[in-house]
C-alpha positions in Angstrom: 6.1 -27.4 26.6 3.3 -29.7 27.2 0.2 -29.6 25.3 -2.1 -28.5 28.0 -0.3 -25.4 28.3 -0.5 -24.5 24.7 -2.8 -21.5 24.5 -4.3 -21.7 20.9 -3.4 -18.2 18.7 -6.2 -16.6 18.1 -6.8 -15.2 14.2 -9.2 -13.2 12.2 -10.8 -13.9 9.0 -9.8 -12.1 5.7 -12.2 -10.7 4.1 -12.9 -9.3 0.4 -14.7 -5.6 0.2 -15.5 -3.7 -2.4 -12.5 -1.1 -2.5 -14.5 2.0 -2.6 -16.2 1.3 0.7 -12.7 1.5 2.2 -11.1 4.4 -0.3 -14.2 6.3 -1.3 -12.0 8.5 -3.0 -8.8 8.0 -5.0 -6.6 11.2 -4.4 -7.6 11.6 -0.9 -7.5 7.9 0.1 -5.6 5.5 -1.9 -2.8 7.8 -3.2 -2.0 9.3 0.8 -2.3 5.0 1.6 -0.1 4.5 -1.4 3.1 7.3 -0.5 3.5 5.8 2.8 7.1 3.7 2.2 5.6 0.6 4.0 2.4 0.4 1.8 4.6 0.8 -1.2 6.8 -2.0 0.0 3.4 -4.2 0.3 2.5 -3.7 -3.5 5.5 -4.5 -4.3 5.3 -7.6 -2.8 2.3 -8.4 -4.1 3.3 -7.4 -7.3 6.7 -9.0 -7.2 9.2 -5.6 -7.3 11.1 -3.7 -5.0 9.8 -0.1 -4.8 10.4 2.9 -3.3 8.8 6.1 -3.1 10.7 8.5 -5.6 8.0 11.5 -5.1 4.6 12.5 -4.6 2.9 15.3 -6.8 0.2 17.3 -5.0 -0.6 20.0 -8.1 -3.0 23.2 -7.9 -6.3 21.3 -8.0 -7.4 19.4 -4.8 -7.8 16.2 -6.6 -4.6 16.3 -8.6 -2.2 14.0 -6.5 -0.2 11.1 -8.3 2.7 9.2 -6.3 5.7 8.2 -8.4 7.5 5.2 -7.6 10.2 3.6 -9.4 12.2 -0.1 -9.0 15.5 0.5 -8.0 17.3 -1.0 -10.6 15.4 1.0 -13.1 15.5 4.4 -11.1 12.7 5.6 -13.9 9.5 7.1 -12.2 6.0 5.4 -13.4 2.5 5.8 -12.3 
């Protein structure tokens, strides 16, 4: 393809924020963001594991909510 018809790709900027003006609010922000398979699967990238969701607690309180997730391999549940 010549270069004249090369349309350039536009991109965006990352940008650091300070997490709590995204996720006010850890139970009802970053836990729901956290049991969603495809944000696990970004941590654990990040982090360097494979993980998948095993469960997600939602107890009697409204602010009691913990997602368990475990490596495969290892099939034991950590928070």
């Amino acid at each position: 393809m010549p270069d004249e018809a090369k349309k350039p790709i536009p991109l965006g900027r990352l940008e650091s924020v300070p997490v709590r003006d995204v996720m006010p609010h850890e139970a009802y922000d970053f836990t729901v963001w956290l049991a969603q398979p495809e944000n696990l699967s970004l941590l654990g990238v990040a982090i360097g594991l494979t993980l998948e969701p095993t469960a997600t607690e939602v107890g009697a309180s409204r602010s009691s909510r913990r997602t368990w997730s475990a490596e495969p391999s290892t099939i034991t549940p950590w928070s």
